[in-house]
C-alpha positions in Angstrom: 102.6 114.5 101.6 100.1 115.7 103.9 98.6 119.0 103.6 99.0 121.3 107.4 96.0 123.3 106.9 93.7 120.4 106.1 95.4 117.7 107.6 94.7 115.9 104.3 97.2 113.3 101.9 98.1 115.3 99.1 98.5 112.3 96.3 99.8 112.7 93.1 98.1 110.3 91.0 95.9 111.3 87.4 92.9 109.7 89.4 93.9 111.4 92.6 92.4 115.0 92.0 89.8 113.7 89.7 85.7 114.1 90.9 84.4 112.4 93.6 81.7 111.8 91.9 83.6 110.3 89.3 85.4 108.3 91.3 82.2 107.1 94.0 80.2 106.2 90.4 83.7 104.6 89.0 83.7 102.1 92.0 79.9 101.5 91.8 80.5 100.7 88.2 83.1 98.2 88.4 82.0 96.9 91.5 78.3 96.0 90.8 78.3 94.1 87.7 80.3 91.8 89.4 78.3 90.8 92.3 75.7 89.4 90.3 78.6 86.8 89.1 80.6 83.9 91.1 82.5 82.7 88.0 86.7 82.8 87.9 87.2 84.1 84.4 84.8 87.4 84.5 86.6 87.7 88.3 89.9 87.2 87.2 89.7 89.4 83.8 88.1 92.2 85.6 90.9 92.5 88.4 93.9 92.4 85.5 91.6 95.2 84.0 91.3 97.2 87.5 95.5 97.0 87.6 95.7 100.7 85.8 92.8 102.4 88.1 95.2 101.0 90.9 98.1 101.9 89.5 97.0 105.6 89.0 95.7 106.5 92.1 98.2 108.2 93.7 98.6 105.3 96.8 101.8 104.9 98.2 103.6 101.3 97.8 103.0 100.8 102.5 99.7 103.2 102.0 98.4 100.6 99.3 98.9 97.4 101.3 97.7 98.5 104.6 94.7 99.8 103.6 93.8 96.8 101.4 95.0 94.1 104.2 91.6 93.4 105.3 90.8 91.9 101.8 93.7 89.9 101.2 93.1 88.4 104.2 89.6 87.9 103.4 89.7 86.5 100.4 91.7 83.5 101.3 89.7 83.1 104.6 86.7 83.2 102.2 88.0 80.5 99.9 89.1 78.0 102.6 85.2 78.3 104.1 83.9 78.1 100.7 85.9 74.5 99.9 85.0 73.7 102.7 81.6 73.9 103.0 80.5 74.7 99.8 77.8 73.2 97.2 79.3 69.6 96.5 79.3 68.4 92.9 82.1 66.4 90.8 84.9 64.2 92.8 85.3 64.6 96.6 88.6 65.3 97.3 88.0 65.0 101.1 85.0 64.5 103.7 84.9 64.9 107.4 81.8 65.1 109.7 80.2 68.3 107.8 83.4 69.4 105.7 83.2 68.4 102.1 85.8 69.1 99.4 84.9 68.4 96.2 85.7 70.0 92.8 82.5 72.2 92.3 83.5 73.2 96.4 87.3 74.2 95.2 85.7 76.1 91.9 83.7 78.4 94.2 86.2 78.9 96.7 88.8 80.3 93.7 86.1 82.3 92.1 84.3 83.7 95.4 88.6 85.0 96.5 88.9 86.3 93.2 85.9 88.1 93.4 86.3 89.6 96.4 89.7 91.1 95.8 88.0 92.2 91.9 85.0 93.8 93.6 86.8 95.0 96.7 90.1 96.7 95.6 88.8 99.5 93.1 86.6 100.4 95.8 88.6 100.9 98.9 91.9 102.4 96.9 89.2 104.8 94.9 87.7 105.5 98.4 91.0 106.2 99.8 91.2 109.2 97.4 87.9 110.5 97.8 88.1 113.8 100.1 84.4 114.0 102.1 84.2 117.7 101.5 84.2 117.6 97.8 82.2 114.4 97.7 79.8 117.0 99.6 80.0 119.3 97.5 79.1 116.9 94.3 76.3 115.1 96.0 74.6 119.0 97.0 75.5 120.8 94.0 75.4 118.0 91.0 73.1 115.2 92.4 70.7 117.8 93.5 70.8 115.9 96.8 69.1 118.2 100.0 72.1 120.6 101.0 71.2 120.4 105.1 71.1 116.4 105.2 74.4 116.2 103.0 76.3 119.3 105.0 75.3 117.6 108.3 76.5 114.2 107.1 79.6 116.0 106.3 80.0 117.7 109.7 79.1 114.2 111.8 82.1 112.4 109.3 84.2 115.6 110.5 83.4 115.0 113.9 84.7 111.2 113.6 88.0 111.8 113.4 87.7 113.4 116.9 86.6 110.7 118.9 89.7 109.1 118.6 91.5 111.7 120.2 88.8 112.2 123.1 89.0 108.5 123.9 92.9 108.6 124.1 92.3 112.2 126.2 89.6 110.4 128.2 92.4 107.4 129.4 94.9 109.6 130.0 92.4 111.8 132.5 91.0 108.9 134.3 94.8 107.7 134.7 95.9 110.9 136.1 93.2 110.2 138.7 94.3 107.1 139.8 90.8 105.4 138.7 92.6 103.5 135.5 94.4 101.3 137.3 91.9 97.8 137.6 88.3 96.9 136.2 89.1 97.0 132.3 85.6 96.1 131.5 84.3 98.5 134.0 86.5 101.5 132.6 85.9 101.0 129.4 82.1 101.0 130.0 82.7 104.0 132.0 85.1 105.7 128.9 82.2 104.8 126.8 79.2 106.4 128.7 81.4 109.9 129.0 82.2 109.5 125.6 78.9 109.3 124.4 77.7 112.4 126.2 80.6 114.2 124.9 79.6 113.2 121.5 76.1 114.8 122.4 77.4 118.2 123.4 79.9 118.2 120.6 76.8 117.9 118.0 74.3 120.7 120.1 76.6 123.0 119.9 77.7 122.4 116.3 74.1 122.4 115.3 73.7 125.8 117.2 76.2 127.4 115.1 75.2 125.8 112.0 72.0 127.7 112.4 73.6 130.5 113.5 75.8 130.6 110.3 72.5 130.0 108.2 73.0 126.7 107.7 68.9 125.9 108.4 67.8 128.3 105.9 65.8 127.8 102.7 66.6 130.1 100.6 69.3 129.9 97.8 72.6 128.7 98.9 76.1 129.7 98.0 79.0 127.1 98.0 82.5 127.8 98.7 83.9 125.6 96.3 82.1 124.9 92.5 81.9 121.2 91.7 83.6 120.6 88.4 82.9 118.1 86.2 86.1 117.8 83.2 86.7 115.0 80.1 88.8 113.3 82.6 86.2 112.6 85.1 84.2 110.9 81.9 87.0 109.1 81.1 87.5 107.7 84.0 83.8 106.8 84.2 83.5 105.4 81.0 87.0 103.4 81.9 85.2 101.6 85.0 82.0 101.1 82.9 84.3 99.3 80.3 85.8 96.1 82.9 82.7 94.6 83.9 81.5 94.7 80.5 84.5 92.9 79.2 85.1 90.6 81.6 81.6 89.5 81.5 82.1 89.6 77.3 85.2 87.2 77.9 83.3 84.9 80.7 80.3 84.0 78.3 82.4 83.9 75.4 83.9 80.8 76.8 81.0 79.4 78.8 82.4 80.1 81.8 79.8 82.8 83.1 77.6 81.8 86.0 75.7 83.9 87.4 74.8 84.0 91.6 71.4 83.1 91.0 71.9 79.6 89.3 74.5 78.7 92.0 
């Protein structure tokens, strides 16, 4: 359901309303352990761990594969070039000009999809839930982080969602004066230049009223909204911190572990 006043999705999931610091440190958690490995089993065992965090997000069935299209279409796409073209070792399976399949080729190519869909999928889905004004308000208030970078970071991700419409506003002005007709190249050059100076106004006159709000001062600051930190949040931390340990755990424990810098 989508929230009127904020124009935000309104999920329902126990990870949903949780921190975004919980959730941005949740991602890094699972996510990082397992770049430094290129092995099947630690990818494999961490992405049947990862099904729960999934699960409990709060994404809708449509919401869940549309967003996370991008990487299952990259994974296999990923594969193919790795089997392809990969480091050859064992039997070759097939050779032509400079593609080479061979058994050490096909091993990457599972573990490199695997991995991408283990590494990628906690952190778009957890991403997904992660509002940019209380991820703000965590980075300023908890992580100490300077308030005037992170609130202006904030404003300039506000003023994203904008451009969108200006470009659509943009066509439909230049096609109610008959100049939208021929030259694609040339009018989308042109849509781009007057977007760009529209992008420049937008920002001097938000800046203006930031200072004019006090935005620029350096004195103590007050926050609308307290960043809250519960048990849950750890939980969930500690959760994330717990699947690259054990799929690492269960990839040495059977000699499968290989990590990216002996490949």
């Amino acid at each position: 359901m989508i929230d009127p006043l904020t124009a935000t999705v309104e999920r329902t999931g126990p990870i949903a309303p949780r921190s975004a610091l919980a959730k941005l440190a949740a991602a890094l958690l699972v996510s990082v352990p397992l770049v430094f490995s290129i092995d099947v089993v630690s990818a494999s065992v961490a992405l049947i761990l990862e099904i729960p965090l999934l699960l409990l997000a709060g994404l809708g069935v449509r919401e869940f594969w549309t967003r996370t299209a991008p990487l299952w279409i990259a994974a296999p796409l990923g594969a193919v070039t790795i089997a392809l073209y990969g480091v050859t070792s064992g039997e070759v399976h097939f050779e032509w000009l400079l593609m080479r399949v061979s058994d050490g080729s096909l091993s990457l190519a599972a573990a490199t999809a695997v991995r991408v869909l283990a590494i990628g999928l906690p952190a778009v889905v957890l991403f997904i839930t992660v509002d940019p004004t209380d991820l703000a308000d965590d980075l300023a208030q908890r992580m100490r982080l300077p308030a005037r970078f992170v609130i202006g970071a904030l404003a300039g991700m506000r003023m994203l969602g904008l451009l969108v419409e200006d470009w659509r506003a943009l066509g439909l002005a230049r096609r109610a004066r008959g100049v939208a007709d021929q030259g694609r190249i040339r009018r989308a050059l042109g849509m781009a230049f007057a977007l760009f100076v529209l992008a420049i106004r937008r920002g001097s006159s938000l800046a203006t009223a930031m200072e004019a709000r006090g935005f620029g001062g350096t004195g103590p600051r007050s926050w609308a909204r307290a960043s809250v930190w519960t048990w849950q949040d750890t939980v969930l931390v500690l959760a994330a911190a717990v699947i690259p340990v054990v799929a690492i755990w269960v990839a040495v424990a059977i000699g499968a572990w290989n990590f990216i810098g002996a490949v």
